[in-house]
C-alpha positions, 0 to 999 in steps of 0.5 A: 500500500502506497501512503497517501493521507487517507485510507479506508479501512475495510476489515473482515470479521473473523479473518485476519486483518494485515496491511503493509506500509512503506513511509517515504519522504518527499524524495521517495527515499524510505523513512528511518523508524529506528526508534519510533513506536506506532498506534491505531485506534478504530473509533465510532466517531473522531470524539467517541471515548470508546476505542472499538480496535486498537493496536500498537507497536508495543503491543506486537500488532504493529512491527515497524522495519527500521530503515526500511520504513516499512510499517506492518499491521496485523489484527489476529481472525480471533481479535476481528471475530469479537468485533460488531459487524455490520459496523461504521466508524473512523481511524488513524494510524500515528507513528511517534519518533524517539523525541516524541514527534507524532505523525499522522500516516493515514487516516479514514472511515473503517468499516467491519463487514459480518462473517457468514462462515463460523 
């Protein structure tokens, strides 16, 4: 997945949820994530409390590649399966450096979509 500012999140209940980043500067050249954590969080709304989904680096549900500036996430079928479905809201993905600057990679609507076969 190429990293633009928005991204519609379509996730399967009851199936594993994985995507694949890369993060590039202007140049095209790989960001260097040595030393950044990450976190996603899947909400109903932007100002909901409540968080529906969320995964982090620390966690191990986000692995960030280093110089590579790869970026991978990863929602086990077990942890889909729980969510509510049919289902609408919205998340982002932020990455925070070593300094704590925070960067909003992507962002938008998530959408979980009912899981017929059990």
């Amino acid at each position: 997945m190429a990293l633009g500012n928005r991204y519609d999140l379509e996730i399967k209940q009851g199936a594993t949820l994985s995507l694949t980043a890369t993060w590039k500067d202007s140049t095209g050249t790989a960001v260097n994530l040595t030393g950044y954590t990450a976190r996603m969080q899947v909400r109903s709304t932007y100002d909901a409390s409540a968080t529906i989904l969320s995964l982090t680096s620390a966690a191990g549900d986000i692995v960030l590649g280093g110089a590579a500036g790869t970026i991978a996430i990863t929602a086990s079928a077990t942890v889909t399966a729980a969510l509510t479905a049919p289902w609408a809201g919205v998340w982002d993905l932020e990455l925070v450096s070593g300094g704590g600057v925070v960067t909003r990679l992507l962002e938008g609507s998530a959408n979980v979509s009912p899981e017929v076969t059990r």
